[in-house]
N, C-alpha and C positions, 0 to 999 in steps of 0.2 A: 591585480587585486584579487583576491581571495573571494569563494564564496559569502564564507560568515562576514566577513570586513564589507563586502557590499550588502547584504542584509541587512547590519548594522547599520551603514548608515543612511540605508534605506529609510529604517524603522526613524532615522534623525530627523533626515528630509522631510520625511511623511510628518511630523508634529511639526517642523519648522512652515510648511505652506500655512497659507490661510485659505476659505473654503473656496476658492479657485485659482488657478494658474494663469497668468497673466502674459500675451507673449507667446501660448502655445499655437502649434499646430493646428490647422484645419483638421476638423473630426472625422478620429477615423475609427471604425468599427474593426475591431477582434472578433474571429472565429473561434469559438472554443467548441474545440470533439467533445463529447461524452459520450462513452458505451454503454453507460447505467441507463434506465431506465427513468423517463421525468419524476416518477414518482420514488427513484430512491433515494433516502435520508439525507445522501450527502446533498442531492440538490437543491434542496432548501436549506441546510443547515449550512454549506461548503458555499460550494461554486455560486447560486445565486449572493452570498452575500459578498462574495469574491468581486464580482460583475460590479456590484452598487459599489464598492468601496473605491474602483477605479475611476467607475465613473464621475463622482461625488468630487472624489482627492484632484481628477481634472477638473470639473467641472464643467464635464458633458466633453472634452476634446477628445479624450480616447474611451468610448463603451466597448462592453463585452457582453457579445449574443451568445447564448448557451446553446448547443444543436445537440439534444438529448439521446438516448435510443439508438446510438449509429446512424442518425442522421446525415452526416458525412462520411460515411462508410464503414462495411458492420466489420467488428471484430475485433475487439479489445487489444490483442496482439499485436495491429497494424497502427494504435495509435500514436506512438514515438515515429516514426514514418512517418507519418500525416504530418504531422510538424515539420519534420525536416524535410519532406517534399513542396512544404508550402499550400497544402490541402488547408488545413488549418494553422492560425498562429500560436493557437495554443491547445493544448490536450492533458487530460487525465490519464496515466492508467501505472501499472506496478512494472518496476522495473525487471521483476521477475520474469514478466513475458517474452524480453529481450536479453536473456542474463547475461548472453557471452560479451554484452556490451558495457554490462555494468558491478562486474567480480567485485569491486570494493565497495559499490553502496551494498549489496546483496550479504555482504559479512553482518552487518546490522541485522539480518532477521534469525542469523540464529542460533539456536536455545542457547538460554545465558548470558548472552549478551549482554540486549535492553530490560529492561522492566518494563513488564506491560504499562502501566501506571503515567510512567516517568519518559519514555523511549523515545518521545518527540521532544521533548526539553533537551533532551542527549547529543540526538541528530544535532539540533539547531546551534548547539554547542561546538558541534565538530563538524559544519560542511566542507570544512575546507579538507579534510581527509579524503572529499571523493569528488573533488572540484573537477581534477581531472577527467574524469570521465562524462564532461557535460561540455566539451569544446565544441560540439555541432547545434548544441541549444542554449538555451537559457533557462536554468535552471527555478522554475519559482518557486514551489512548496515544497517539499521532500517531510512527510509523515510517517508512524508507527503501528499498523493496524494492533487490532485484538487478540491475543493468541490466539493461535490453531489448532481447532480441535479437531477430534478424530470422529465425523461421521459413520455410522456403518447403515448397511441397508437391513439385515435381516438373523445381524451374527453379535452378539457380544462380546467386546473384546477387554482383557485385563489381564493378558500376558503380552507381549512378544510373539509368544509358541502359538496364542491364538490366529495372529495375523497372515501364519503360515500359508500359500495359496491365494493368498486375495490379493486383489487390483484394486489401487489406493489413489485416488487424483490428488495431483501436486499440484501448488499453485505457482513452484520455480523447481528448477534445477537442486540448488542446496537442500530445500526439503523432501527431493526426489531421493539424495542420497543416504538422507535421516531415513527416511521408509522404509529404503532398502536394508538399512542394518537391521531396522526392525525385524525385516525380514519379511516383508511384501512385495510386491512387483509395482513401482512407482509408475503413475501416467499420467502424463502431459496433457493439463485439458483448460481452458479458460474458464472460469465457475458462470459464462453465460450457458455451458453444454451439457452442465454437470446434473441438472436436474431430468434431463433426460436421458443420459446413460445411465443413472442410479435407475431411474425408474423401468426401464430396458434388461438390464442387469450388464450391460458391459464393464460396468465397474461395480466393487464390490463396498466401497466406502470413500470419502475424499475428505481432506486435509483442508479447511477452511475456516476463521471466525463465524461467530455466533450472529453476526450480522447475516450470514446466509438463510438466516432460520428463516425470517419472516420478507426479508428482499427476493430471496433469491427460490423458495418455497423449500426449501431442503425439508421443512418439519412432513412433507405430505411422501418424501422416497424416503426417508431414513427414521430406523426402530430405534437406533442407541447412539449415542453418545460418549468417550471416554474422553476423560480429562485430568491432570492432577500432573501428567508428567510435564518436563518441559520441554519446550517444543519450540518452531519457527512463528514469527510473526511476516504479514506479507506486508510490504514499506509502497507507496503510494506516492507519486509523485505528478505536479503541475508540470510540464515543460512548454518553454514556448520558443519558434522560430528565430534564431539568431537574427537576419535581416532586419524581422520586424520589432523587434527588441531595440535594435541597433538605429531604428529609424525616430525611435522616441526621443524625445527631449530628455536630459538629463533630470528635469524635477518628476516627468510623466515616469521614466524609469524608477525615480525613487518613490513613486504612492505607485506603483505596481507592483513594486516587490516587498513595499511596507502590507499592502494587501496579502500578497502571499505569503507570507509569514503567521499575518491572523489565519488565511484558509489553513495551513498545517495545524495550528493550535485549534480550530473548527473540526477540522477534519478529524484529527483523534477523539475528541470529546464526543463526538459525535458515534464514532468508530465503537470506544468503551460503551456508551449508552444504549445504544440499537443493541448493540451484542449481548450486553447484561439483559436486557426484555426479552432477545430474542431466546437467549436458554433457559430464560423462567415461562414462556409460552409453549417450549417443547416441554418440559418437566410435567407441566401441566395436561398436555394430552394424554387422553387414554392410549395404552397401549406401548408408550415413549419411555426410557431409561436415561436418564444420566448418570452415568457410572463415574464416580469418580474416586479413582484409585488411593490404595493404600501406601504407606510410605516405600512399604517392601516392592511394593507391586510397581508405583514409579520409577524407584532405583534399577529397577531390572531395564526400563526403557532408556532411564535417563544413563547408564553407563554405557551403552549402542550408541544413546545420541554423541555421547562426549567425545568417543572414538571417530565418528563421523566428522564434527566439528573439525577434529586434526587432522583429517584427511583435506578435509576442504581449502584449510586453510594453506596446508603444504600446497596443496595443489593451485591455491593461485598464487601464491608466490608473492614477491615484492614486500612491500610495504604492511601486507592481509596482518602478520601476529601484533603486526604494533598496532593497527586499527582496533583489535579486536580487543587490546589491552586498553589499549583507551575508553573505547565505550565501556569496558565491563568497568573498569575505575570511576566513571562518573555517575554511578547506582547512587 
């Protein structure tokens, strides 16, 4: 069975129960990793309503305890591990931190693609394109973040020519290789690091949504902002431990994945929201620029990107042009 086909008829399952499962299993508690911080947006807008809907749709057989902050061990990187080591049964984080794992979700983030808008209605459209590469888990939400913009610390930027010399943090591989046509020196950093090598100077600027403004402090290391070209989005995903997936009942499987489905439609709304505030709160400080480019001024970035994009995609090979033809068809 397919991704999307078990989603589907997750989402069936999930409106066929009544408000309890009759029949189930003795209750058992979910570990869910989080690297965010308790207090960022997705945890109350996401995951805690993730937690209640599981538990609700059993009715109380299977909960989910949310372990915020790295709680079960720091570092956003390691959280697809934690899963599949059985640390926790389930986890957040972007599949960008592990890309060589996941070359065809990873075609989703970039420029042209998705719509920022629309990019999670897209995904959920087309799971089954990157099924494959979810044989060691269980796949539960798969989302579209905010585009990414172009932080800088102290430099303006609105060429190419500008970014000449500078160290630009990426939030994957793909938009490592965008940078680089830009013509910066991409570097690998998880956006928990980022506010203190901006503020350091080891990096010179970093590749992130506008959710970093006010989560992540980005507004207090970085002077400007560019925006207007197009660019990579970072795609966010639920996974949860195969075993423990495998050990649920057939109806608990279905209100756990009818759940995750709301968390990805949570997750982006959320995603667009915080980011829309968070670049009308930098706009708003003294001292802060949002540049946001000219048509001319994009096309100089956006023809880099486009050539990039064909690199990327020769280079994974397989199946990558017709994915990417699909998502851009479903705009």
């Amino acid at each position: 069975m397919t991704i999307r086909t078990l989603f589907a008829s997750a989402a069936l399952g999930a409106l066929s129960l009544n408000v309890g499962i009759s029949g189930s299993a003795s209750a058992e508690e979910l570990k869910f990793a989080n690297f965010m911080p308790a207090g960022h947006p997705y945890v109350g807008s996401t995951f805690q309503p993730f937690a209640d809907a599981v538990a609700q749709g059993t009715d109380g057989a299977v909960t989910v305890k949310l372990y915020n902050g790295g709680e079960l061990g720091a570092g956003p990187v390691e959280q697809y591990g934690r899963v599949t080591d059985g640390v926790a049964e389930l986890a957040v984080s972007l599949p960008g931190y592990t890309a060589s794992q996941f070359p065809l979700t990873l075609l989703a983030e970039l420029p042209g693609v998705l719509e920022e808008a629309t990019g999670t209605d897209t995904l959920e459209n087309h799971l089954d394109l990157f099924g494959k590469e979810y044989r060691r888990v269980h796949l539960v939400s798969l989302w579209s973040s905010a585009e990414n913009l172009l932080f800088t610390r102290n430099k303006a930027v609105h060429t190419p020519a500008d970014l000449k010399g500078m160290k630009i943090r990426v939030p994957s591989r793909n938009t490592g290789v965008m940078v680089e046509a830009w013509g910066a020196t991409p570097v690998s950093m998880p956006v928990s690091e980022i506010y203190n090598a901006m503020q350091t100077g080891v990096i010179d600027g970093a590749m992130i949504d506008g959710t970093g403004i006010n989560a992540f402090k980005l507004g207090e290391v970085s002077n400007y902002i560019t925006k207007g070209m197009e660019t990579t989005n970072s795609p966010f995903f639920i996974v949860m431990n195969r075993d423990a997936y495998n050990d649920l009942t057939d109806e608990q499987k279905a209100v756990l994945d009818a759940a995750g489905r709301e968390a990805a439609e949570h997750g982006q709304a959320s995603q667009l929201a915080v980011a829309k505030k968070g670049l009308e709160s930098f706009a708003a400080m003294d001292g802060k620029e949002v540049i946001t480019l000219t048509d001319d001024e994009a096309k100089a970035f956006d023809e880099l990107s486009a050539k990039a994009v064909d690199t990327i995609v020769a280079g994974t090979g397989g199946d990558a042009q017709q994915i990417v033809e699909t998502l851009k068809a479903d705009h």
